[in-house]
C-alpha positions as CSV (number, residue, x, y, z in Angstrom):
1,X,34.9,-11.5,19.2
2,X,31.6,-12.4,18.1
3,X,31.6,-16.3,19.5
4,X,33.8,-14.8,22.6
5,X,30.3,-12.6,23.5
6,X,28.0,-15.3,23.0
7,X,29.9,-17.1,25.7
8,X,30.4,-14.2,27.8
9,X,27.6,-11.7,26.9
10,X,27.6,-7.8,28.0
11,X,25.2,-6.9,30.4
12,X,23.0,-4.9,28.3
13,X,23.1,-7.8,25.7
14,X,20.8,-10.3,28.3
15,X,17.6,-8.9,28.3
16,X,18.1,-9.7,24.0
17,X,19.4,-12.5,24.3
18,X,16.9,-13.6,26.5
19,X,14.4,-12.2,24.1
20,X,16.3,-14.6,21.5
21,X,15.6,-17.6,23.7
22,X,12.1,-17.2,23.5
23,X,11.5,-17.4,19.2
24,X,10.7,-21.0,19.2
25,X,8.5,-20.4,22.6
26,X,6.4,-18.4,20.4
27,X,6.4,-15.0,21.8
28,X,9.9,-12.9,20.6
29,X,8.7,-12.9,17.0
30,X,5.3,-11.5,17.6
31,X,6.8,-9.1,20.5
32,X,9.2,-7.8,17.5
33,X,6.7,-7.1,15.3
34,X,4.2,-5.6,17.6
35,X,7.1,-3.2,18.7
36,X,7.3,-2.5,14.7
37,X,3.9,-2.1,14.0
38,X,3.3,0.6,17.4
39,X,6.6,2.2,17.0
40,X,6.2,3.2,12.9
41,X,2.5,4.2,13.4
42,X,3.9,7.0,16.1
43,X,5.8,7.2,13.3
44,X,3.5,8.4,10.8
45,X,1.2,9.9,13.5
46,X,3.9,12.6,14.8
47,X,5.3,13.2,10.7
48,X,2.3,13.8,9.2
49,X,0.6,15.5,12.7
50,X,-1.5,17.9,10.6
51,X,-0.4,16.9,6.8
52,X,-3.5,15.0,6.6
53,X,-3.7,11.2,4.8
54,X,-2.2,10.2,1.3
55,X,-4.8,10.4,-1.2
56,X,-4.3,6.6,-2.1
57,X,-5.0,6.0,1.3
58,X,-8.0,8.2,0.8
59,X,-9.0,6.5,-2.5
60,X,-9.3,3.0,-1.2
61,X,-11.2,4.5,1.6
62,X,-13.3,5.6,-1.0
63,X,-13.6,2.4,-2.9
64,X,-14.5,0.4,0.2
65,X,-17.6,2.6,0.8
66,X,-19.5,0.6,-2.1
67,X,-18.5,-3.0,-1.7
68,X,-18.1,-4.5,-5.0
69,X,-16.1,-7.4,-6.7
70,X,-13.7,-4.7,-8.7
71,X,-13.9,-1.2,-9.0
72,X,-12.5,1.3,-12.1
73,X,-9.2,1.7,-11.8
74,X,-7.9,-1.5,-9.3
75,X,-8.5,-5.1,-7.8
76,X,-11.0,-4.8,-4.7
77,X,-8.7,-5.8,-1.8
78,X,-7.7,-2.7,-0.9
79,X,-10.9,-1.4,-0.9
80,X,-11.9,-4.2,1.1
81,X,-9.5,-4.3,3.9
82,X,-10.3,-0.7,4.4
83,X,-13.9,-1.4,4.8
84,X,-13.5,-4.1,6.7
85,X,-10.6,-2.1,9.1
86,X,-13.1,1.1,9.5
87,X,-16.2,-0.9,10.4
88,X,-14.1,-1.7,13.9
89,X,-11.7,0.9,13.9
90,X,-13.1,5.1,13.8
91,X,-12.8,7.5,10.8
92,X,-9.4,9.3,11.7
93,X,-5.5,9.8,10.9
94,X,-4.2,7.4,13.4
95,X,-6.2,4.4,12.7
96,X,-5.6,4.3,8.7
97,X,-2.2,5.0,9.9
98,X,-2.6,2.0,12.2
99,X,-4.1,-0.2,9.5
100,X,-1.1,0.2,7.0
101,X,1.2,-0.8,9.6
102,X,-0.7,-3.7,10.3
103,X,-0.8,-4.9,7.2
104,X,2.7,-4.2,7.2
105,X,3.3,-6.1,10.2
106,X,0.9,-9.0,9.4
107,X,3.4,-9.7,6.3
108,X,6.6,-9.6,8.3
109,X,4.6,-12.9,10.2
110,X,3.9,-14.4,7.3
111,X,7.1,-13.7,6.1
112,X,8.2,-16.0,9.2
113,X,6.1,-18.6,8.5
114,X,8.0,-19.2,5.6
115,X,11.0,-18.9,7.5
116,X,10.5,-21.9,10.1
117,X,10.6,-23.8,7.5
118,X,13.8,-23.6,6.9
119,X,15.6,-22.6,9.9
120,X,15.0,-22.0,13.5
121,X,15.9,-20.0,16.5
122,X,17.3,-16.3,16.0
123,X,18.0,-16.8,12.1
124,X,14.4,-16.6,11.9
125,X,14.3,-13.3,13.2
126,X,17.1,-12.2,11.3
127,X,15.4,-12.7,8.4
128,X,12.9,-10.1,9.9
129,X,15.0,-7.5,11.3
130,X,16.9,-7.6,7.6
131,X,13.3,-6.3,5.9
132,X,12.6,-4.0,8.6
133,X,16.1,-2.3,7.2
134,X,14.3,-1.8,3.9
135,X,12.0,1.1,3.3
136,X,9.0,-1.3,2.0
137,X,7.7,-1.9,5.4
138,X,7.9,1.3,6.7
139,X,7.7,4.2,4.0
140,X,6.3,2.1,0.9
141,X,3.2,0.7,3.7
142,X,2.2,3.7,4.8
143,X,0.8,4.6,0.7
144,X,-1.7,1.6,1.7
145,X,-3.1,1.4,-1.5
146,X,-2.9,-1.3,-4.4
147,X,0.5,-2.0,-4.0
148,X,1.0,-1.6,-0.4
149,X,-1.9,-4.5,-0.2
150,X,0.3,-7.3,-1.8
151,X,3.0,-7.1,1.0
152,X,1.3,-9.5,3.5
153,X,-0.6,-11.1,0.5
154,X,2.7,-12.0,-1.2
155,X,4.0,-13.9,1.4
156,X,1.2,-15.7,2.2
157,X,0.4,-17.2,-0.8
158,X,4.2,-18.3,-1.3
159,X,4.0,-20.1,1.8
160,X,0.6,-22.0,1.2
161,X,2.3,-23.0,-2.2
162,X,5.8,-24.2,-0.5
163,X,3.6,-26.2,1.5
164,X,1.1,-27.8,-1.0
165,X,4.3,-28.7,-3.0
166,X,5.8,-30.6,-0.3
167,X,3.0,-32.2,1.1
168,X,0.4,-32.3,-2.3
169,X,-2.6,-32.5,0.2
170,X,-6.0,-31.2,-0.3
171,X,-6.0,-28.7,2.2
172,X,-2.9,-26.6,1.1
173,X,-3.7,-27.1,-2.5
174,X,-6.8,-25.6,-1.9
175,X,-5.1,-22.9,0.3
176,X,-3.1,-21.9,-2.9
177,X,-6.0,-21.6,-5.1
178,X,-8.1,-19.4,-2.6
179,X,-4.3,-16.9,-1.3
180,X,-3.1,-17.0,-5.1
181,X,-6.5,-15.8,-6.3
182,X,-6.5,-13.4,-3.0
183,X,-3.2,-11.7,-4.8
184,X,-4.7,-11.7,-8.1
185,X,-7.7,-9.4,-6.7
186,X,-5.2,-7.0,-4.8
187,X,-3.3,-6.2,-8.1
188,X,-3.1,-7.6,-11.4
189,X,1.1,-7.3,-11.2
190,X,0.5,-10.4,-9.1
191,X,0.2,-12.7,-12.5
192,X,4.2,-12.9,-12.3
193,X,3.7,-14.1,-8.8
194,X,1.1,-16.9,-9.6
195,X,3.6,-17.5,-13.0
196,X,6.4,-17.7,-10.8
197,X,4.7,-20.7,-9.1
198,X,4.3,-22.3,-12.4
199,X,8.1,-22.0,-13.3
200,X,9.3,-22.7,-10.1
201,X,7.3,-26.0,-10.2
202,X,8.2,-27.2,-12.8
203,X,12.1,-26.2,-12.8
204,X,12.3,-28.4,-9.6
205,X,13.2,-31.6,-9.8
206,X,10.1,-32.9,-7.4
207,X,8.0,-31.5,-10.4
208,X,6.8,-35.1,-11.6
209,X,5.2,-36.1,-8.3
210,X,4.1,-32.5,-8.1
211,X,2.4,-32.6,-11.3
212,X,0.9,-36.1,-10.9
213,X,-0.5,-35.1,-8.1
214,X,-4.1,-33.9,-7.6
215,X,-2.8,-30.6,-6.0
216,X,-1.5,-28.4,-8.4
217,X,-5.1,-28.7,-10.0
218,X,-6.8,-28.6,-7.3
219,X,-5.3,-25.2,-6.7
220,X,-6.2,-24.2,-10.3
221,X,-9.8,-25.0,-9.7
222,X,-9.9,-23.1,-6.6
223,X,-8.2,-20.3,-7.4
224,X,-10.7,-19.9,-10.9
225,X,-14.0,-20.3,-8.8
226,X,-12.5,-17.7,-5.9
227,X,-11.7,-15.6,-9.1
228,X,-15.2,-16.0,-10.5
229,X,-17.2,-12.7,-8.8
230,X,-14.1,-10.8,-10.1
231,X,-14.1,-12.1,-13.5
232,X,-18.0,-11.6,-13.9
233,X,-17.6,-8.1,-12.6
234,X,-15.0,-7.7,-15.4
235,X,-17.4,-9.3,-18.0
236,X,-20.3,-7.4,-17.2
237,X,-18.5,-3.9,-16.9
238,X,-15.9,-3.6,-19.5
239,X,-12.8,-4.7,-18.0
240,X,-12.0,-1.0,-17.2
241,X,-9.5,-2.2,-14.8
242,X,-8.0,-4.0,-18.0
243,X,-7.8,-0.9,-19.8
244,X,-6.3,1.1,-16.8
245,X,-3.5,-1.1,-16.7
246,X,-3.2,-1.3,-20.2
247,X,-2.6,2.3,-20.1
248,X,1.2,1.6,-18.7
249,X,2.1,-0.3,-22.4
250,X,3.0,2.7,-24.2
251,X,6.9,2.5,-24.7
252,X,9.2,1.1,-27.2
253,X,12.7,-0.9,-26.7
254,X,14.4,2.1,-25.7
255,X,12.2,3.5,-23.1
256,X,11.8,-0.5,-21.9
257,X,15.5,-1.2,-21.5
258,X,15.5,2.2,-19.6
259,X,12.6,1.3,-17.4
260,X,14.1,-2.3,-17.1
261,X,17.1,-0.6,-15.7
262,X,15.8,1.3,-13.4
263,X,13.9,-1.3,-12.1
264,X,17.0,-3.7,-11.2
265,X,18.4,-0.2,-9.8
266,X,15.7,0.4,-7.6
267,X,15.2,-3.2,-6.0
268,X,19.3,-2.9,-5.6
269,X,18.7,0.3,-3.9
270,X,15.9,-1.1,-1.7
271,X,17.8,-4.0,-0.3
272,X,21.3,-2.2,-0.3
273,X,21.1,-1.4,3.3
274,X,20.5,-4.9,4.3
275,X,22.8,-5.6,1.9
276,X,25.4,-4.3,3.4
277,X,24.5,-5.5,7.2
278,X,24.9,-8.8,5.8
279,X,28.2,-8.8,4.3
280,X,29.6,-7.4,7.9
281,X,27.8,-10.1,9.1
282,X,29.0,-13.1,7.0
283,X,32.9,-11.3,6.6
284,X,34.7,-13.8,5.0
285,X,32.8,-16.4,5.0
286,X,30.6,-14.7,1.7
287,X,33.1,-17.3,-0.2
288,X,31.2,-20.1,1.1
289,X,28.4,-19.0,-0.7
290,X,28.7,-20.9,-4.0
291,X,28.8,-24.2,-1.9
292,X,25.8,-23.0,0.2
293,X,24.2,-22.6,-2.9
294,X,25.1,-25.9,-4.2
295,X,23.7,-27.6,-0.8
296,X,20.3,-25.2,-0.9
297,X,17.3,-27.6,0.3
298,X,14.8,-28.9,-1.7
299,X,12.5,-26.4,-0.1
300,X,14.9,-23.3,-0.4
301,X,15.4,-24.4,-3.9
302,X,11.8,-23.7,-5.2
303,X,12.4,-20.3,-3.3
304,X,14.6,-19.3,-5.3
305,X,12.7,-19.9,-8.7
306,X,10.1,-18.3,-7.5
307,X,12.3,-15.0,-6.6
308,X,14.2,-15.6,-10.1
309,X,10.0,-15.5,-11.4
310,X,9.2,-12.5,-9.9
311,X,12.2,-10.5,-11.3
312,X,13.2,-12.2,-14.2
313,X,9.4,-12.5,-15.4
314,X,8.3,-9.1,-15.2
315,X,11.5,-7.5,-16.9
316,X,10.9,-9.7,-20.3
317,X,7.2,-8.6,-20.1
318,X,8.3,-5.3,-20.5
319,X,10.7,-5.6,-22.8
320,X,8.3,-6.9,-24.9
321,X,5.4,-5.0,-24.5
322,X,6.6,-1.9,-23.6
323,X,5.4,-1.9,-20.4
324,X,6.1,0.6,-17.3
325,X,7.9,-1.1,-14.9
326,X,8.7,1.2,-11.4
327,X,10.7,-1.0,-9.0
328,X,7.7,0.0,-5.7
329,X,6.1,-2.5,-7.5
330,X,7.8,-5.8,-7.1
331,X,9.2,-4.3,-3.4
332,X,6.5,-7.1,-2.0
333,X,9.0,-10.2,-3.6
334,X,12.0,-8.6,-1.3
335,X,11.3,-11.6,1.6
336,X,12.2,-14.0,-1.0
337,X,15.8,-12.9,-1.2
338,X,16.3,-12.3,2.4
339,X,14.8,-15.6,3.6
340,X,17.0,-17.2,0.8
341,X,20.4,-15.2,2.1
342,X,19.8,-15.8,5.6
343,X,18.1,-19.4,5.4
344,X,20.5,-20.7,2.6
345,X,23.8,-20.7,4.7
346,X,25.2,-23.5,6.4
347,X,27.1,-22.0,8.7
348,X,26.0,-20.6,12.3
349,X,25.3,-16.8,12.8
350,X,26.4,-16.3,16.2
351,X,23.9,-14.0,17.9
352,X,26.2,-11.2,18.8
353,X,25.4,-9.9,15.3
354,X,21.4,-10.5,15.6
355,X,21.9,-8.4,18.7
356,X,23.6,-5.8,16.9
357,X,21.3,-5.6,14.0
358,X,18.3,-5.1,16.9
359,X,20.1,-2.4,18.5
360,X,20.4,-0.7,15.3
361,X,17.2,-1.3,13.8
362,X,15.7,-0.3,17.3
363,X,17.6,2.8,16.7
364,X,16.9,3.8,13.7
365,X,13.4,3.6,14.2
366,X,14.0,5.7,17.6
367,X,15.4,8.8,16.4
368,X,12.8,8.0,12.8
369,X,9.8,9.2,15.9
370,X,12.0,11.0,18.1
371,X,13.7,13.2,15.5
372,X,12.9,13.1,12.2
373,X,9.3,12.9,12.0
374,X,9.1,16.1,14.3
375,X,11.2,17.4,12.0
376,X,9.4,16.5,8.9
377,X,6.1,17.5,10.3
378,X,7.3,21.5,11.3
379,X,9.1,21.4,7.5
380,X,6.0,20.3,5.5
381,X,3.6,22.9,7.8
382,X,5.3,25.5,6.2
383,X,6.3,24.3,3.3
384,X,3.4,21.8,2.3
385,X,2.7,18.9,-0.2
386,X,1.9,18.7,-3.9
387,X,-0.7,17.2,-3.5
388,X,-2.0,19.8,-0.6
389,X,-2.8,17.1,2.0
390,X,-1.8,20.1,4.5
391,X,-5.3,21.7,4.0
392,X,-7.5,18.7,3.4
393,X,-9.3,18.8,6.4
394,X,-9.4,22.6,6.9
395,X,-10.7,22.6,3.5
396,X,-13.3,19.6,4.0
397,X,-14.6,21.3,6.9
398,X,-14.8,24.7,5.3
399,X,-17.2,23.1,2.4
400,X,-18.7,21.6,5.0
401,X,-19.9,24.5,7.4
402,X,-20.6,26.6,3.9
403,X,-22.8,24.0,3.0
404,X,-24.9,23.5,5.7
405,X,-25.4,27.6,5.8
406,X,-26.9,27.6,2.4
407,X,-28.7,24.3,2.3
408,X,-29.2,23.5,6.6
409,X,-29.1,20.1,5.4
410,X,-25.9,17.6,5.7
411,X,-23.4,17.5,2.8
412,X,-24.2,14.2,0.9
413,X,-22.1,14.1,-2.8
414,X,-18.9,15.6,-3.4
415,X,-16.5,15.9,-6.6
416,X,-13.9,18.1,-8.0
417,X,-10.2,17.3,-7.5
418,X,-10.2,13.7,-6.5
419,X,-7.7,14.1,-3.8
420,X,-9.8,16.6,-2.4
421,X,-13.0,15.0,-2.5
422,X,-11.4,12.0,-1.2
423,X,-10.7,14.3,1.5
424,X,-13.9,15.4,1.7
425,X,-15.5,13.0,2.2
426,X,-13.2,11.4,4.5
427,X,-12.6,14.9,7.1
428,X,-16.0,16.1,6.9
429,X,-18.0,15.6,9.8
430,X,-21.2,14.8,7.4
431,X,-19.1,12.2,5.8
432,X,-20.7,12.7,1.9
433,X,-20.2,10.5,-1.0
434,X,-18.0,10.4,-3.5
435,X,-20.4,11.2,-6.1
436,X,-17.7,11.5,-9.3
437,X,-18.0,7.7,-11.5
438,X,-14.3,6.5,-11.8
439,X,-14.4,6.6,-15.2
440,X,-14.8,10.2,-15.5
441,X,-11.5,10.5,-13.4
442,X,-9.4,11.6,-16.4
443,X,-11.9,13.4,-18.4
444,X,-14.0,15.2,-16.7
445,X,-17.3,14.0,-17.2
446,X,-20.5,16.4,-16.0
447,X,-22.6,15.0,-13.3
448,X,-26.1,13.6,-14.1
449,X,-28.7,16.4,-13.7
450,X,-30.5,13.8,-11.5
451,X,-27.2,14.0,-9.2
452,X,-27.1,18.1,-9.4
453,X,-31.2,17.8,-8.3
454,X,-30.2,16.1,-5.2
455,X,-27.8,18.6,-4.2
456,X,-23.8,18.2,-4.3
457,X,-20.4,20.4,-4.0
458,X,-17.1,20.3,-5.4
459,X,-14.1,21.6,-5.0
460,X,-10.8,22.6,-7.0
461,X,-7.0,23.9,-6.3
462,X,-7.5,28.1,-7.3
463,X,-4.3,26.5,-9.5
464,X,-5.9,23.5,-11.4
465,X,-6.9,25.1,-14.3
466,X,-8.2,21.7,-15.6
467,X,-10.5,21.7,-12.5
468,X,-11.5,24.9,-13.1
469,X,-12.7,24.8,-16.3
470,X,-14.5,21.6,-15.4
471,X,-16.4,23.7,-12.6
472,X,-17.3,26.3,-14.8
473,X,-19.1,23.7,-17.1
474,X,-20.9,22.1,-14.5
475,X,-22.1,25.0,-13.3
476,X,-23.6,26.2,-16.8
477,X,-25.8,23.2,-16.5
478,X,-27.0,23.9,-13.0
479,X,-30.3,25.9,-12.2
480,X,-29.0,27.1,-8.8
481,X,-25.2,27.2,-7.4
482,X,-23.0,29.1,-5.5
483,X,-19.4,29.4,-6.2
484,X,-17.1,30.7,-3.8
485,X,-13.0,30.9,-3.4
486,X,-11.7,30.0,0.7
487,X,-8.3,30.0,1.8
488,X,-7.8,26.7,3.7
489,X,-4.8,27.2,6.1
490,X,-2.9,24.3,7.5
491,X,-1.8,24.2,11.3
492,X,0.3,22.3,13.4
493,X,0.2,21.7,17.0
494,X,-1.8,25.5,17.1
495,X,0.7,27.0,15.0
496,X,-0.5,28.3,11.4
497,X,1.4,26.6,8.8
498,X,1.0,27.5,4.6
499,X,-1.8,28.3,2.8
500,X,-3.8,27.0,-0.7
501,X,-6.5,28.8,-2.1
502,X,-9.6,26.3,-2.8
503,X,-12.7,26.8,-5.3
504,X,-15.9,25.4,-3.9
505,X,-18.8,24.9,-6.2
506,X,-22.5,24.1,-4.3
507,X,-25.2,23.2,-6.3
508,X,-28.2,23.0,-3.6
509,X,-30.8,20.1,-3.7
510,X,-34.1,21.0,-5.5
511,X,-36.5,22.9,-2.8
512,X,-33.4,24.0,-0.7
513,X,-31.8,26.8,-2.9
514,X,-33.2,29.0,0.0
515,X,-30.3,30.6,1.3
516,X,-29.0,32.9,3.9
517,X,-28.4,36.9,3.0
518,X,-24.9,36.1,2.7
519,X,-24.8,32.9,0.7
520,X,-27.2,34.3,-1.6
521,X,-25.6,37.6,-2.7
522,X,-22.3,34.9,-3.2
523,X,-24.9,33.1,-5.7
524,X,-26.0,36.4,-7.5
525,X,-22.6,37.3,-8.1
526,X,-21.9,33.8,-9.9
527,X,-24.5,33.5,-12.1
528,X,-24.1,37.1,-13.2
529,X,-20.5,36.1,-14.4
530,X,-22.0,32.4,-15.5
531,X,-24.3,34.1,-17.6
């Protein structure tokens, strides 16, 4: 049937297959991937109309504010790309929305880079339209945070490095040093990525002129001096980002065979849809497989110890340290195994089946905007989020016009909850700064009097008792606040959704604790039950 409709397609099959002819014109890729990226941000804009942004998104955000070469908790990238993405792009929903899709859809190209290597013509997009069946570059992108970065930096470093060992030239060994240390600086997990090189190398049988080469250190020197900043940044400040990750080595064999599990479970789980689209695909011809495998390319054979690296690597590292190890994050290394299923066989896929899979991805992601994201947006209106994204902005805004009542000056430092400060900072029209040092994120540390002088806010969950207590210390060392409990209210489309009482702490500047009959009867009251 399949080989009977390429000869003699349906009608509704010719504008795809027309689409098809065009891949190695150079235009069907990036049309497919510019359909993905627009048609998953409508995604995200329409399910989470009024939820407000994740607070990782919020938090590199945050980070990107104050360039630096590393920052408390993570690598810089993130905090980067977001810097670099809102310096063009406004301060809203949509275009963070926009720029986690992008980044998103930039990986799915370089995922095709890597690709043409290997294969040409509709395999190629295939490989793409497999991935797109996976939740990493949809649901797992939209979290852009340190994870979520490593997507389109993955690939790309794997294909500089498939290239500098085939060609051992200056220019691609140096574009392995400069992507590999790019990977490193998104997140440290990306060590089993750069070790997965190593192996890979030197498990190939091309190893020797590899090694005698000038290229793989070349790529070593490279990747060191692009590292340096980073490394002097860890030097001079503690290595904090060290001791962060460190903090995930706290198990024994038991918990690390169960987290190893779960890990190989969740990667299953991941690809289990594409999976499945490929064994309708192959049918019978699966059998051929060991033979496939026995034939793989040179090329498609230092693929697959780099995928074997990636998985294989990070399970033994847990097992002997301990280690956490969720499956999100090795769901960047999930191109390796599609590009070496699809790219590996010898056999022709006749198009009717890349047609099919289009259709059905096309659909999925169809009634995703059309249906469920309505859906999910009218469900979490009423019924909210952990976290309380739902009243971010209402809350930030709130602060915001309370502020300027008491102070008539805009709001310029904000703490408290991180995710709402984040928030804060983010939704507020006056746009303040995170004024809370990372490395009081966990306990609590009180603010400089030098910051309370210059006048700052905060703002807790009526709920976090944590928070609260936090608050009530600050405010003991403050000469002048005003503490007051809001109800922030989330809404959707007009219509009133749940609500989440908020605790806002306001500590004026020095010179400005002037405030209006209203505010200042709220600051009485406080410091009579401070005091």
């Amino acid at each position: 049937m399949a080989a009977r409709s390429d000869r003699t397609p349906a009608r509704w099959r010719r504008p795809f297959l027309r689409w098809l002819d065009g891949v190695e014109a150079g235009w069907a890729v990036p049309l497919l991937i510019a359909c993905f990226v627009a048609v998953w941000t409508v995604y995200l804009a329409v399910a989470y109309a009024g939820g407000g942004l994740h607070p990782d998104t919020l938090e590199a955000w945050t980070l990107g504010r104050n360039f630096a070469f590393g920052y408390h908790k993570h690598p810089p990238l993130m905090g980067w790309v977001a810097a670099a993405w809102t310096s063009v792009f406004p301060l809203s929903d949509w275009s963070l929305q926009l720029m986690a899709m992008a980044n998103a859809g930039l990986a799915l190209f370089f995922v095709d880079l890597i690709s043409r290597q290997f294969v040409t013509g509709h395999k190629r997009v295939l490989v793409l339209l497999l991935l797109m069946l996976t939740p990493a570059y949809q649901f797992h992108a939209q979290r852009f945070n340190a994870n979520a970065v490593l997507l389109a930096a993955w690939p790309l470093a794997t294909w500089c490095f498939l290239r500098a060992f085939e060609t051992r030239t200056v220019v691609w060994a140096v574009a392995v040093g400069f992507t590999t240390a790019l990977a490193m600086v998104g997140k440290y997990y990306s060590i089993f990525l750069v070790a997965s090189f190593a192996f890979a190398a030197l498990a190939h049988p091309g190893r020797r002129a590899y090694f005698f080469s000038a290229s793989p250190w070349i790529s070593v020197v490279v990747g060191l001096a692009a590292l340096s900043p980073h490394v002097w940044w860890l030097v001079t400040t503690g290595a904090s980002t060290f001791t962060y990750a460190l903090a995930h080595a706290h198990g024994n064999i038991v918990s690390s065979l169960g987290e190893v599990r779960n890990f190989l479970l969740g990667l299953a789980a991941a690809m289990s849809v594409s999976a499945v689209f490929w064994a309708l695909i192959s049918g019978t011809r699966l059998k051929q497989f060991p033979a496939d495998f026995a034939a793989m390319s040179p090329g498609l054979r230092l693929l697959f110890y780099v995928a074997i690296g990636t998985i294989a690597l990070p399970v033994l590292t847990s097992l002997a340290m301990g280690t956490d190890l969720p499956s999100l994050w090795a769901l960047q290394g999930l191109f390796l195994f599609a590009v070496l299923v699809v790219c590996g066989t010898r056999y022709p896929i006749e198009r009717f089946y890349t047609v099919n899979v289009t259709v059905i991805a096309a659909g999925i992601a169809l009634a995703a905007v059309l249906v469920a994201a309505p859906i999910h947006a009218v469900y979490r209106n009423d019924h909210g989020y952990e976290e309380g994204r739902n009243v971010y902005a209402p809350a930030a805004n709130e602060l915001t016009r309370a502020w300027r009542e008491l102070t008539g000056t805009p709001l310029s430092a904000v703490s408290g909850d991180d995710a709402l400060a984040f928030a804060t900072a983010f939704y507020s029209p006056d746009h303040p700064r995170y004024a809370r040092p990372f490395a009081y994120q966990y306990n609590w540390g009180l603010p400089r009097r030098t910051t309370l002088s210059r006048g700052w806010a905060a703002l807790c969950f009526r709920d976090q008792d944590d928070c609260i207590s936090w608050m009530e210390s600050v405010s003991s060392r403050a000469d002048h606040f005003v503490k007051r409990e809001l109800t922030a209210q989330a809404t959707l489309w007009g219509k009133p959704g749940l609500t989440r009482e908020v605790v806002v702490l306001m500590v004026p500047p020095q010179g400005k604790s002037a405030a209006p009959e209203s505010a200042a009867e709220d600051f009485s009251a406080s410091k009579r039950t401070t005091e």
